[in-house]
Kinemage of the C-alpha trace (Angstrom):
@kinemage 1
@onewidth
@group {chain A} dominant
@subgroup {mainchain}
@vectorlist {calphas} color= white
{ca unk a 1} P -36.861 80.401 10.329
{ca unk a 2} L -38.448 83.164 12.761
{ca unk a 3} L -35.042 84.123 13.710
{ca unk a 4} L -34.231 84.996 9.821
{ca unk a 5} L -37.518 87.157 9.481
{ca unk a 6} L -37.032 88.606 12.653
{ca unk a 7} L -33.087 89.704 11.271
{ca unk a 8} L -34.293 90.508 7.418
{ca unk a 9} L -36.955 92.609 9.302
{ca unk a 10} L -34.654 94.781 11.539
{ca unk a 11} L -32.533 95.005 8.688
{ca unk a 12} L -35.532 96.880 6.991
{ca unk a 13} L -35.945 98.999 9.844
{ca unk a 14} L -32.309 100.372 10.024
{ca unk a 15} L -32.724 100.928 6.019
{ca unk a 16} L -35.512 103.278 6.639
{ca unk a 17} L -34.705 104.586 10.097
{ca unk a 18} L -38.499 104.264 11.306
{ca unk a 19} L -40.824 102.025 12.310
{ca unk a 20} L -43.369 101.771 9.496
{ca unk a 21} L -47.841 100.490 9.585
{ca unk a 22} L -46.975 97.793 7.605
{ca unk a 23} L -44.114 96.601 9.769
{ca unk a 24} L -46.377 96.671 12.797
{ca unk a 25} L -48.852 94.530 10.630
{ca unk a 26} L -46.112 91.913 9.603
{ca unk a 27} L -45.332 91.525 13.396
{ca unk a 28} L -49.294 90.697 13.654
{ca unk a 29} L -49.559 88.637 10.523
{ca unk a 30} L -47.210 86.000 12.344
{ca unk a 31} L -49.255 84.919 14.573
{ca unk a 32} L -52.475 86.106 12.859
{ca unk a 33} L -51.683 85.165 9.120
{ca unk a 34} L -55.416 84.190 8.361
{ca unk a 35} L -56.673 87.518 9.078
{ca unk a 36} L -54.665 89.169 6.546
{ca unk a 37} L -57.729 91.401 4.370
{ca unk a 38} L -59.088 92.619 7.385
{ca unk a 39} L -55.275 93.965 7.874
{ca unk a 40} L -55.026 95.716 4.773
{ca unk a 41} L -58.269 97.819 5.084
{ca unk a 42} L -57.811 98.510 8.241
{ca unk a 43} L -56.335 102.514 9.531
{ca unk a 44} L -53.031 102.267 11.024
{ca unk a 45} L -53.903 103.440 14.036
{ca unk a 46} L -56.703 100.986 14.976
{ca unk a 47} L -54.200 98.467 13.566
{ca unk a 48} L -51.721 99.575 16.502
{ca unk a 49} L -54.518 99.250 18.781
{ca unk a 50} L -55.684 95.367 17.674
{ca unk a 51} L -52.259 94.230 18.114
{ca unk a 52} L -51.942 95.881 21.360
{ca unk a 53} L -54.496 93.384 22.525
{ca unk a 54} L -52.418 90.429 21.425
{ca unk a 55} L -54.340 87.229 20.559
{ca unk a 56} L -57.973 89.335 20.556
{ca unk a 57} L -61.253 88.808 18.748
{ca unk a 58} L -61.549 88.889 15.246
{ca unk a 59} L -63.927 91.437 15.652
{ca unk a 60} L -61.360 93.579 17.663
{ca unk a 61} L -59.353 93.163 14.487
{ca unk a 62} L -61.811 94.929 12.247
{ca unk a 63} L -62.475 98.873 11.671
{ca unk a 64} L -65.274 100.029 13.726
{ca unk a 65} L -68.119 100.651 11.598
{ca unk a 66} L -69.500 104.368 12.379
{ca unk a 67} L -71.947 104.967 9.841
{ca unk a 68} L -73.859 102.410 7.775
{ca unk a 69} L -71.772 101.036 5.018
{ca unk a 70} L -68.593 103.078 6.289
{ca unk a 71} L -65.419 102.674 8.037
{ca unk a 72} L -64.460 104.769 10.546
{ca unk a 73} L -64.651 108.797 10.729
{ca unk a 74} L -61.030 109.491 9.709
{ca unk a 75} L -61.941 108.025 6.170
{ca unk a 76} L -64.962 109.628 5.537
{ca unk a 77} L -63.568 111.816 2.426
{ca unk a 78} L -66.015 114.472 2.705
{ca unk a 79} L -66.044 115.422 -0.705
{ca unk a 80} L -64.204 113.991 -4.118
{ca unk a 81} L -65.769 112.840 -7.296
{ca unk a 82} L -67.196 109.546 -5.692
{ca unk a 83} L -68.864 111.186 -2.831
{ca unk a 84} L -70.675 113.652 -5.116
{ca unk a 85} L -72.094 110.900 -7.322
{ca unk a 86} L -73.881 109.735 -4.159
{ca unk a 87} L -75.330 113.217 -3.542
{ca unk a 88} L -76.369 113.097 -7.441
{ca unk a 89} L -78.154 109.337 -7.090
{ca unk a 90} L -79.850 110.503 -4.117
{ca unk a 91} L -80.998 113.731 -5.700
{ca unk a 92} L -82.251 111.778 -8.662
{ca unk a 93} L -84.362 109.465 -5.827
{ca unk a 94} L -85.856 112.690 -3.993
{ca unk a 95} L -87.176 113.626 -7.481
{ca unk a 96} L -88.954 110.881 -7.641
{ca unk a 97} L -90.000 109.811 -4.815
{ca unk a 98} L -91.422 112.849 -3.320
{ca unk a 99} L -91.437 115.300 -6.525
{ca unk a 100} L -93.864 112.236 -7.736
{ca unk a 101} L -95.785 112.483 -4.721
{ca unk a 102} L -96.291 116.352 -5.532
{ca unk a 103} L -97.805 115.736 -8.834
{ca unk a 104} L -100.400 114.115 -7.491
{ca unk a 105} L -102.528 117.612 -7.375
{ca unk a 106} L -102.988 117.957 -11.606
{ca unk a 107} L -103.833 113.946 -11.211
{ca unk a 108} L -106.549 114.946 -8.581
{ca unk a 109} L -108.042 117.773 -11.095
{ca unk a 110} L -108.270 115.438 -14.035
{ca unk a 111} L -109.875 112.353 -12.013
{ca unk a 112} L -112.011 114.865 -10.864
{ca unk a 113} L -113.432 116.054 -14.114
{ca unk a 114} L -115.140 112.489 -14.704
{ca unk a 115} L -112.831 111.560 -18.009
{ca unk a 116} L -111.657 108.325 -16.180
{ca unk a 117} L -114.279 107.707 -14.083
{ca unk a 118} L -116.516 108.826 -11.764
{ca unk a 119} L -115.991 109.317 -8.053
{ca unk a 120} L -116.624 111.311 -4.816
{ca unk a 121} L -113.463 113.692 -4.252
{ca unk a 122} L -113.043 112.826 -0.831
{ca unk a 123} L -112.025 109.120 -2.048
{ca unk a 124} L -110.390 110.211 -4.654
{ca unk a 125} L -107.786 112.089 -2.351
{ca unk a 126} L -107.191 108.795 -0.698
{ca unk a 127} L -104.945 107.847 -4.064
{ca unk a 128} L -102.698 110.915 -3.182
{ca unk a 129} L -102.944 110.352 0.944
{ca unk a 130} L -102.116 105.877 0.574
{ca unk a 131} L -99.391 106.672 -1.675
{ca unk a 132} L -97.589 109.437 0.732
{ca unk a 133} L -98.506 107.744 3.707
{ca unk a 134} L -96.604 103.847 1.470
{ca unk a 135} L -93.548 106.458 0.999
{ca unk a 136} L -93.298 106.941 4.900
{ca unk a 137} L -94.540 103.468 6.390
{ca unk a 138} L -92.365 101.135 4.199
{ca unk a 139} L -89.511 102.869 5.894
{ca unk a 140} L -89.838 100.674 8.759
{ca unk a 141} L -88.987 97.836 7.227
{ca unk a 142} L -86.532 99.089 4.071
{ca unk a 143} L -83.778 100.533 7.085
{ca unk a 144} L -83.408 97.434 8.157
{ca unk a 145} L -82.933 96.185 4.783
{ca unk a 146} L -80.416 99.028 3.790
{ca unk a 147} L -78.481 98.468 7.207
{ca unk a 148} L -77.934 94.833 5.512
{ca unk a 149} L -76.440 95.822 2.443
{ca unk a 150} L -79.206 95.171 0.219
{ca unk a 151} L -78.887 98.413 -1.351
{ca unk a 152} L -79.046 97.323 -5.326
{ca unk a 153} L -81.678 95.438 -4.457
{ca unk a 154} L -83.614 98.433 -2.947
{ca unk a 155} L -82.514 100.396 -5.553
{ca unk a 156} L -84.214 97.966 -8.720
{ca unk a 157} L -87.023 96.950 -6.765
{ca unk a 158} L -87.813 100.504 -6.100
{ca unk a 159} L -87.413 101.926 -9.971
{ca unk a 160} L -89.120 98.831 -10.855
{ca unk a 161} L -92.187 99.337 -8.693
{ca unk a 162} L -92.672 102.965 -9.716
{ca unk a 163} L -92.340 102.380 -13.487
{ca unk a 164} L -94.814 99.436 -13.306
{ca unk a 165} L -97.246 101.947 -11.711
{ca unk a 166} L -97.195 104.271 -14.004
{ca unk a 167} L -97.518 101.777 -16.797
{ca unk a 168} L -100.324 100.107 -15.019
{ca unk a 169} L -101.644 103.513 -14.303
{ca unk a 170} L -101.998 104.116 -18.158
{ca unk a 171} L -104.536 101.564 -18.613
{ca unk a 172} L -106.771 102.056 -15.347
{ca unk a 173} L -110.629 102.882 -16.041
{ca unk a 174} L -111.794 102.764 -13.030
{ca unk a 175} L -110.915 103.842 -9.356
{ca unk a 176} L -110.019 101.000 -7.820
{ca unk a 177} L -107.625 100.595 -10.394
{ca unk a 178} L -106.309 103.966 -9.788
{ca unk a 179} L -106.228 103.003 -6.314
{ca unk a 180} L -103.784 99.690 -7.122
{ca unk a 181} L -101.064 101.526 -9.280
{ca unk a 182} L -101.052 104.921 -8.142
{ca unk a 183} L -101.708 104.736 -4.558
{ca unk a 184} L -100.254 101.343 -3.174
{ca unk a 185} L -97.819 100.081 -6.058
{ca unk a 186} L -95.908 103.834 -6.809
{ca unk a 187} L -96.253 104.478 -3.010
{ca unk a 188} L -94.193 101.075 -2.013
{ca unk a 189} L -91.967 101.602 -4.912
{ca unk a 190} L -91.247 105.636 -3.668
{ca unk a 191} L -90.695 104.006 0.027
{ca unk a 192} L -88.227 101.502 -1.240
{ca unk a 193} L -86.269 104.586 -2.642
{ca unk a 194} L -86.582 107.258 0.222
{ca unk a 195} L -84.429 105.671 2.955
{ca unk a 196} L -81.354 104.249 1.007
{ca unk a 197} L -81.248 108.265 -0.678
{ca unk a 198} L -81.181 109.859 3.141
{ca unk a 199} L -79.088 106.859 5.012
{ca unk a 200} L -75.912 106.419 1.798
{ca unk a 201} L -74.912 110.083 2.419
{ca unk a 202} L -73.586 110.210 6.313
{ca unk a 203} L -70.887 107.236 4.700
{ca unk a 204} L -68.962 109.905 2.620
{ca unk a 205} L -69.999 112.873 4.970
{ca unk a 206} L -69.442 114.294 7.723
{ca unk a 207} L -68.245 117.777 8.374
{ca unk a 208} L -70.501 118.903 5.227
{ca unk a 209} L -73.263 116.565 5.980
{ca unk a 210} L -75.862 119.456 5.738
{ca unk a 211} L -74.729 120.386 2.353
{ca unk a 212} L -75.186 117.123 0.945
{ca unk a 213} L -78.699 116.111 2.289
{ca unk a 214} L -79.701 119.848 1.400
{ca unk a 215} L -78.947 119.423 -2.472
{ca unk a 216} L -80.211 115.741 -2.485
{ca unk a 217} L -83.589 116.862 -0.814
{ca unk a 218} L -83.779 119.805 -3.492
{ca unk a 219} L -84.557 116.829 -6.071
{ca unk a 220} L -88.254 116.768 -4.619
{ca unk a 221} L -88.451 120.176 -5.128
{ca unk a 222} L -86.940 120.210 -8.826
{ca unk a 223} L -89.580 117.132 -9.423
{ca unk a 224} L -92.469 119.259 -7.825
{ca unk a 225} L -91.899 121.413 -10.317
{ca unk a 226} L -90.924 119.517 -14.005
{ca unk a 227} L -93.569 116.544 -13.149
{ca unk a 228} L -96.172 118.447 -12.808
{ca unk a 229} L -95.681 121.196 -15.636
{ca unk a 230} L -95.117 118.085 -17.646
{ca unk a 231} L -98.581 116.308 -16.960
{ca unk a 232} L -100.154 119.514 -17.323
{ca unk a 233} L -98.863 120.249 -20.622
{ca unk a 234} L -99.232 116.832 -22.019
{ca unk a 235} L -102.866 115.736 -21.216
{ca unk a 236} L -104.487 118.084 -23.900
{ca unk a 237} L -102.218 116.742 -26.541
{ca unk a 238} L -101.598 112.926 -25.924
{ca unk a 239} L -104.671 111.669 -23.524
{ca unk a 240} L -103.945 110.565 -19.855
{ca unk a 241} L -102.742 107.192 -20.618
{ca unk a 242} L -99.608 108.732 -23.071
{ca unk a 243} L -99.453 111.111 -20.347
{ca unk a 244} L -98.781 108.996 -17.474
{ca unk a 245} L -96.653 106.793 -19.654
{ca unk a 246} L -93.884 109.611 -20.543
{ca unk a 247} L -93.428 110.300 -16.949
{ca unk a 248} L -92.953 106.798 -15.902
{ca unk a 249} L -90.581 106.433 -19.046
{ca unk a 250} L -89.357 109.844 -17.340
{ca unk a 251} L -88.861 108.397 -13.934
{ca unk a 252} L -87.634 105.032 -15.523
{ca unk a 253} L -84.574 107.515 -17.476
{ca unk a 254} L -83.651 109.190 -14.016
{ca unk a 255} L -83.641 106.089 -11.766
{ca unk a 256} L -80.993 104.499 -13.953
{ca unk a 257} L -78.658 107.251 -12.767
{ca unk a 258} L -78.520 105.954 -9.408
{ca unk a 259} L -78.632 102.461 -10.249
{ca unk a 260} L -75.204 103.024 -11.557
{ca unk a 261} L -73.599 105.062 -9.578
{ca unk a 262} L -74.737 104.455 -6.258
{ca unk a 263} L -72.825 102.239 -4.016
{ca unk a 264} L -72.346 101.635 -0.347
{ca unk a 265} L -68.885 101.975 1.165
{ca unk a 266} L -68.429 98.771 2.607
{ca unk a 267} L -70.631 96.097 3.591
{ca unk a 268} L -72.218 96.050 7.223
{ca unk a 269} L -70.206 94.271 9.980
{ca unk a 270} L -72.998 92.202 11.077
{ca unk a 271} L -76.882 91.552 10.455
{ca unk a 272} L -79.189 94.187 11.946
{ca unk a 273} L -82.381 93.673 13.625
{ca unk a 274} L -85.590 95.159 11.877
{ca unk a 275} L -86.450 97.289 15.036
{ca unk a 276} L -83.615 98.857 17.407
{ca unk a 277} L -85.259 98.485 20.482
{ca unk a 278} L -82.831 101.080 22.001
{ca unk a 279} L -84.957 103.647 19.998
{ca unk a 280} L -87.715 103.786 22.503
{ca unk a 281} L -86.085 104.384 25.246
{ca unk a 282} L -83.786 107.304 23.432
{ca unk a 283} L -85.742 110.796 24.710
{ca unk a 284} L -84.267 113.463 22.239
{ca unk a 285} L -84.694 111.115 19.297
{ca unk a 286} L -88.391 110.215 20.452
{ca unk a 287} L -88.968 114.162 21.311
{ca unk a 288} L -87.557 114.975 17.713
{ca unk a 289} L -89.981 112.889 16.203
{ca unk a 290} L -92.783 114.021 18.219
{ca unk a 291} L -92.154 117.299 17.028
{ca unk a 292} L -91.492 116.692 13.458
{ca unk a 293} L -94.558 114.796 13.431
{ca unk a 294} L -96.459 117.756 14.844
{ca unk a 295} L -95.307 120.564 12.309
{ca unk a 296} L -95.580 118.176 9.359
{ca unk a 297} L -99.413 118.008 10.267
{ca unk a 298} L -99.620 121.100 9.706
{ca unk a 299} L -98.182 121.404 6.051
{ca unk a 300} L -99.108 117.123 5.349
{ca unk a 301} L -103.060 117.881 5.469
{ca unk a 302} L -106.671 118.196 3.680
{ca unk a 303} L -106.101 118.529 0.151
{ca unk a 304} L -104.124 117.156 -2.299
{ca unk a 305} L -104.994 118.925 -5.281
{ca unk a 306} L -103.584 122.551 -5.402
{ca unk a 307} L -105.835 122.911 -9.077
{ca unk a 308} L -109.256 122.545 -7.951
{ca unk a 309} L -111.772 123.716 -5.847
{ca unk a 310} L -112.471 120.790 -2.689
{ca unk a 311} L -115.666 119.309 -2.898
{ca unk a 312} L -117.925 119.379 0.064
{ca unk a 313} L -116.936 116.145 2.227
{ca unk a 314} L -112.990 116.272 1.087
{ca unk a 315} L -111.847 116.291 4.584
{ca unk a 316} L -108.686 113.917 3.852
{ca unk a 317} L -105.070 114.066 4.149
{ca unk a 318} L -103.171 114.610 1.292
{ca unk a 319} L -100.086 116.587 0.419
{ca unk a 320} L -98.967 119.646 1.673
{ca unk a 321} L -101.319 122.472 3.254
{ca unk a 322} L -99.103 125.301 2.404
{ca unk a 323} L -97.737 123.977 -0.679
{ca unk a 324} L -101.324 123.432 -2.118
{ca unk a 325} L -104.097 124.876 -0.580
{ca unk a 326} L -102.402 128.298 -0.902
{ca unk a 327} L -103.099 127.829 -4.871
{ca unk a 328} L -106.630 127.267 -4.254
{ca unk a 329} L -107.133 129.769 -1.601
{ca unk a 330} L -105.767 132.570 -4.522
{ca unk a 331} L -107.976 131.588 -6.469
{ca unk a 332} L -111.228 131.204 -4.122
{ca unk a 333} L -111.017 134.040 -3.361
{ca unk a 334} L -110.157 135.998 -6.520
{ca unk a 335} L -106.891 136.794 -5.659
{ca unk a 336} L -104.652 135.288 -8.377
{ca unk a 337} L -106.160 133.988 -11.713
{ca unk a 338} L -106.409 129.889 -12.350
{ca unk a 339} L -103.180 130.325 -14.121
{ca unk a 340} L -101.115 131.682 -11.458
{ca unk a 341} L -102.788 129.682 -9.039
{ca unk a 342} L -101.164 127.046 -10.930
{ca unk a 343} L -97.839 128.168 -11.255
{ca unk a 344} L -97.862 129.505 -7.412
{ca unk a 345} L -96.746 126.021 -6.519
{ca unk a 346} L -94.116 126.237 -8.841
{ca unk a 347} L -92.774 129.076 -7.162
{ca unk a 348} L -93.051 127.408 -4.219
{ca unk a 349} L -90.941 124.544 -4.897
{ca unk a 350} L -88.362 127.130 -6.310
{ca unk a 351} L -88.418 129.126 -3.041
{ca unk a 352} L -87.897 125.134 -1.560
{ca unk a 353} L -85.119 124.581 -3.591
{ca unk a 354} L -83.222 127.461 -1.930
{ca unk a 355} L -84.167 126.499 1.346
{ca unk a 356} L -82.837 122.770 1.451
{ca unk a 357} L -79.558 123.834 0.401
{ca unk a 358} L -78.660 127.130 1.484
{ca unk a 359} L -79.207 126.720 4.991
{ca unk a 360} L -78.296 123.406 5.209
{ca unk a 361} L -74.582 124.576 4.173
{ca unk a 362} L -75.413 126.744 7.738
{ca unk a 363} L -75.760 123.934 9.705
{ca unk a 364} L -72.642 122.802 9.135
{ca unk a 365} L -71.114 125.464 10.871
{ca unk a 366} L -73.735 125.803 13.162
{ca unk a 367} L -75.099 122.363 13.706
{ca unk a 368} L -78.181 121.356 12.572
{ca unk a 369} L -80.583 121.858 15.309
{ca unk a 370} L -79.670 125.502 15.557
{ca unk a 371} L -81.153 125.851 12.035
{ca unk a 372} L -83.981 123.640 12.135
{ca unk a 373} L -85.326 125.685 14.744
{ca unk a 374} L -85.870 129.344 13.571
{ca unk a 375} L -87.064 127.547 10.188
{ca unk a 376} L -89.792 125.896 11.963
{ca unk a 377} L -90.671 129.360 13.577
{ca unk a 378} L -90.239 130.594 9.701
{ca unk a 379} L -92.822 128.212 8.569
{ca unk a 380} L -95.491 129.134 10.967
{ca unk a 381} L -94.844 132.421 10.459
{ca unk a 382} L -95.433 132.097 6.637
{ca unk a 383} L -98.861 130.393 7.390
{ca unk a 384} L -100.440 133.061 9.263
{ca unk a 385} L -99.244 135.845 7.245
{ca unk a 386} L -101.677 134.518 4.679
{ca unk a 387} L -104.337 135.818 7.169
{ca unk a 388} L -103.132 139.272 6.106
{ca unk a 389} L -102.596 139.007 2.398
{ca unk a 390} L -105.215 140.464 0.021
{ca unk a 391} L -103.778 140.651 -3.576
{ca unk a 392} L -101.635 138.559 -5.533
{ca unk a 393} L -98.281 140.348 -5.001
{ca unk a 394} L -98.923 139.830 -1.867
{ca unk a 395} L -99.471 135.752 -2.382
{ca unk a 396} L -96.391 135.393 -3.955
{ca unk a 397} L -94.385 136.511 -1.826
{ca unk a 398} L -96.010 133.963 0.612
{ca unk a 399} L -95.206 131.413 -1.463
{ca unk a 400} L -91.483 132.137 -1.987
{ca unk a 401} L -91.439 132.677 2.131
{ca unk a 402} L -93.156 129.512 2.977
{ca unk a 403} L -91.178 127.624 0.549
{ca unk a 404} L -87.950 128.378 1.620
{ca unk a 405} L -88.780 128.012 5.164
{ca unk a 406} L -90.455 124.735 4.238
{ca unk a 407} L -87.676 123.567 2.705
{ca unk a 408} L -85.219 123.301 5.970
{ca unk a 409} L -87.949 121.865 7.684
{ca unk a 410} L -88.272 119.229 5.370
{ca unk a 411} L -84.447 118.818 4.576
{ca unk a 412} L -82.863 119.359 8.069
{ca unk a 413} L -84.818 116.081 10.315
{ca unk a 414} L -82.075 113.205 7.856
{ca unk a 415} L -78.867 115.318 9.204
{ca unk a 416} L -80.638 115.597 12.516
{ca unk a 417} L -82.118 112.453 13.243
{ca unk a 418} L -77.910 110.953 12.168
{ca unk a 419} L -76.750 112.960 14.874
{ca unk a 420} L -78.980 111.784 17.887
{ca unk a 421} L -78.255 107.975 16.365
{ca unk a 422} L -75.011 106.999 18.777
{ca unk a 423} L -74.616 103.430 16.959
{ca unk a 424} L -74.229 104.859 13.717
{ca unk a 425} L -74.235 101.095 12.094
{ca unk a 426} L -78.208 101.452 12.874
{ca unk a 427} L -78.594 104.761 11.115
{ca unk a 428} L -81.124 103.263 8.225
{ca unk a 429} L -83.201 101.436 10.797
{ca unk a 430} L -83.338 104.939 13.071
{ca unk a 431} L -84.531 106.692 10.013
{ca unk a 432} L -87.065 103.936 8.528
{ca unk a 433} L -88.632 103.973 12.174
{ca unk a 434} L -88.673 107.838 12.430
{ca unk a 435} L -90.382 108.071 8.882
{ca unk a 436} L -93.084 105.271 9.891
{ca unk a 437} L -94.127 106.705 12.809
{ca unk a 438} L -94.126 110.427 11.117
{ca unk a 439} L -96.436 108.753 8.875
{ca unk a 440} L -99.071 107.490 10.745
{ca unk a 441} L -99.030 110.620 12.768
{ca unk a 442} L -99.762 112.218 9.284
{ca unk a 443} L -102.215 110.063 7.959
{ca unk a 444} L -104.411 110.464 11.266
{ca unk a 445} L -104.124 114.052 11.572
{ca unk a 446} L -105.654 115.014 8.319
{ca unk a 447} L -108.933 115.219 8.862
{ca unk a 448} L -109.304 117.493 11.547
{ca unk a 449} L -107.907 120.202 9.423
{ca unk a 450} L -111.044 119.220 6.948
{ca unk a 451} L -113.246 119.295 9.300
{ca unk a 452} L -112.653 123.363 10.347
{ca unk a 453} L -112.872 124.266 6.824
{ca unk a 454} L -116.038 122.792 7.014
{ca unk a 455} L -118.887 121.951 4.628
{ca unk a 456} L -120.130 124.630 3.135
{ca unk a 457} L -118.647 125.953 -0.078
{ca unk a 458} L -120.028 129.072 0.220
{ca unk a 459} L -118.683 129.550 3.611
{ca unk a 460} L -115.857 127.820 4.038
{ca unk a 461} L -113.761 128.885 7.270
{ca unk a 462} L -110.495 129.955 6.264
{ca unk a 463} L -109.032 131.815 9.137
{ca unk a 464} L -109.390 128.725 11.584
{ca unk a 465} L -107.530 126.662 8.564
{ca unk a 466} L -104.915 128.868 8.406
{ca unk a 467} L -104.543 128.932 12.111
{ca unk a 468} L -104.564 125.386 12.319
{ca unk a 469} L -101.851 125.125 9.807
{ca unk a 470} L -99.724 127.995 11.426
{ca unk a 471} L -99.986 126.297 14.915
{ca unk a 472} L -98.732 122.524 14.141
{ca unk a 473} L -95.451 124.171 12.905
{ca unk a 474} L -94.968 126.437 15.801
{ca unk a 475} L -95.867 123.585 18.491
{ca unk a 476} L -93.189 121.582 16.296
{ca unk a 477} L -90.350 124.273 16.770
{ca unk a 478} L -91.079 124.969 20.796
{ca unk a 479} L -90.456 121.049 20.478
{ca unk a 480} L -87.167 121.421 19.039
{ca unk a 481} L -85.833 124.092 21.106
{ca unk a 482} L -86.421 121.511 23.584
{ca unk a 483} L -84.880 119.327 22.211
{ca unk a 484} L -81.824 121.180 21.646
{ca unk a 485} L -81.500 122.188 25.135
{ca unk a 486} L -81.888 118.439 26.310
{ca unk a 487} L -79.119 117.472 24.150
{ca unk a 488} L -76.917 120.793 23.679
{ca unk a 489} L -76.975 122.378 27.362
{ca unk a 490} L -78.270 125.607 27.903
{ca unk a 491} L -75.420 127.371 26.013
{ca unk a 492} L -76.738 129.350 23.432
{ca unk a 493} L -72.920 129.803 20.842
{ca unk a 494} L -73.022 125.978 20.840
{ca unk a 495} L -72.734 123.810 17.688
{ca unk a 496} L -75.673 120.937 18.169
């Protein structure tokens, strides 16, 4: 019988004059026969190379996983129909995961005017600072998940946990209530959401990696904006609990989209563990986070409202300096009216939008770090510039620097923090563990920002905020310059 396969398959070979994958495979399937799927999905040129090992491993056999969810780098498409739905679910999970975070300033206002209940502002902002800081530390332990292929599950539990929130948020009276559905159940649900939309993408891209994180991460920005408009438009002609309940129906609407359309490329070879131990001992990816978490102090602190004036003891961390406390310092100081002090943020997240796309399609010609690094520099630039602005024109134009600086220092770390990952099966878990440590960095840092404001209302010490704030970004990009050198050489016209 082997004699008559072996003859019908030379005769095969002398039809076609070449040596063909599949003819290689049959040779394999012989003596392998059971391991037939793996066969079939696997390249032809890692096929040549399992059956050069004879009677190997199973796991020789299969394609090398490279990316979590992915086969290996030659079938990363890169683009195509497929791809670009990915970049659209994960968009539609930076909108509202972070773009819900960034609504949490109007919330702030309106708790603050005693129509709820009544409570000191400091503990007030701890509703905006829990649920950012959920969004970050629930990272550590959703990679993990993601790296298993639990992604649908993610996915539902995620929408599921936000909606509820907001629908539990609708009823709340009082501030521990607040506390509950804003703070700890929408802040989970945002952190079951975050990782899966940065760690999908690297499976269908490589080459254009930057251009796909940059126009998923411009979906926080796009929410910053439309959530927050929405809630501010709403609450004088519905009430706060009709309020809150059209933008979790909102959220609810937009979620489905990736529900549906998101999908892993493959399932993971093996089970991951929920820490990579290798992590710690990894100096440019420990450096980067160091330095990420240094800059982000500076824009992650103080105040989350960007509506209202801060109340004598709010010294605690909420959303971003820049992005908020920009609004408020307009309008301290008589700079901008309330309206435009409103609508500054706005432009801000419109000046964000631009900068988590545009030079994100840079880095990748450049490489990422090459980019990250003058946008840090951008960012702390921005901050004390506002040292020397003294009229609304001027404030503006602030607002549309820092947030387009702010954006590639938000947008760039994902692309960054995939290239310093070698075992790119672990890419989730690298990324839930960067996050989670980012976060506690952030949640800790907060207050000393509040506390060189200071106390008095009538005094309050601006200049030392605003060097604070311009410092923690430039401390971040001397970081990543070192960084870069560490892992790029000392040649300058290098891609890294």
């Amino acid at each position: 019988m082997g004699g008559v396969l072996a003859d019908e398959r030379d005769h095969h070979r002398h039809r076609h004059g070449h040596l063909t994958g599949s003819d290689k495979a049959s040779d394999s399937l012989e003596q392998h026969s059971h391991h037939d799927d793996d066969d079939e999905e696997m390249p032809a040129a890692e096929r040549k190379d399992a059956s050069s090992h004879g009677a190997g491993s199973v796991d020789a056999e299969k394609p090398a996983v490279t990316l979590s969810g992915s086969p290996g780098p030659g079938l990363v498409p890169n683009g195509g129909l497929q791809a670009w739905l990915q970049v659209l679910g994960s968009f539609m999970l930076f909108f509202n995961t972070w773009g819900v975070l960034n609504t949490f300033g109007v919330y702030q206002t309106y708790y603050e005017s005693g129509e709820l209940y009544t409570e000191v502002s400091s503990n007030i902002s701890w509703i905006g600072s829990i649920q950012s800081f959920m969004v970050l530390l629930v990272g550590a332990f959703i990679g993990p998940i993601y790296d298993r292929g639990y992604l649908r599950t993610l996915l539902v539990t995620g929408t599921f946990l936000i909606v509820f929130g907001h629908m539990m948020l609708s009823l709340c009276t009082t501030y521990w209530q607040c506390l509950l559905a804003q703070g700890f159940t929408v802040g989970i649900g945002g952190g079951f959401l975050y990782i899966p939309s940065l760690a999908i993408l690297p499976g269908y891209f490589s080459t254009r990696i930057g251009l796909a994180m940059g126009v998923a991460a411009s979906g926080s920005s796009l929410g910053g904006i439309i959530y927050p408009i929405m809630f501010y438009k709403l609450i004088g002609q519905v009430g706060f609990p009709w309020t809150v309940r059209i933008l979790g129906f909102t959220a609810l609407a937009t979620l489905l989209i990736p529900i549906l359309i998101m999908k892993m490329r493959s399932k993971p070879a093996q089970v991951r563990s929920l820490i990579d131990k290798t992590a710690f001992t990894d100096g440019p990816y420990l450096l980067f986070i160091s330095g990420c978490l240094v800059g982000f102090i500076g824009m992650l602190t103080i105040r989350p409202s960007s509506f209202s004036a801060p109340k004598a003891n709010d010294h605690s961390i909420g959303m971003y300096t820049g992005f908020f406390y920009l609004s408020y310092y307009g309008k301290a100081t008589g700079y901008t009216s309330a309206s435009l002090s409103f609508y500054l943020v706005a432009i801000q997240n419109s000046g964000s939008v631009l900068g988590r796309t545009l030079p994100n399609i840079l880095s990748d010609r450049i490489g990422p770090q090459n980019v990250i690094i003058p946008g840090a520099f951008g960012v702390s630039i921005a901050l004390f510039c506002v040292l020397a602005v003294s009229n609304a024109g001027g404030l503006i134009a602030i607002a549309v620097f820092f947030g387009f600086f702010s954006g590639v220092f938000i947008a760039l770390p994902p692309v960054i923090f995939v290239a310093l990952t070698k075992d790119k099966r672990k890419i989730g878990t690298r990324i839930g563990m960067a996050y989670s440590l980012i976060g506690l960095g952030v949640l800790a840092g907060g207050p000393g920002a509040g506390a060189i404001l200071g106390n008095n209302e009538a005094d309050l010490e601006w200049t030392g905020t605003w060097l604070y704030a311009g410092l923690t970004p430039l401390v971040g990009a001397c970081i990543f310059l070192a960084v870069r050198f560490w892992t790029g050489g000392s040649k300058l016209m290098v891609k890294i």
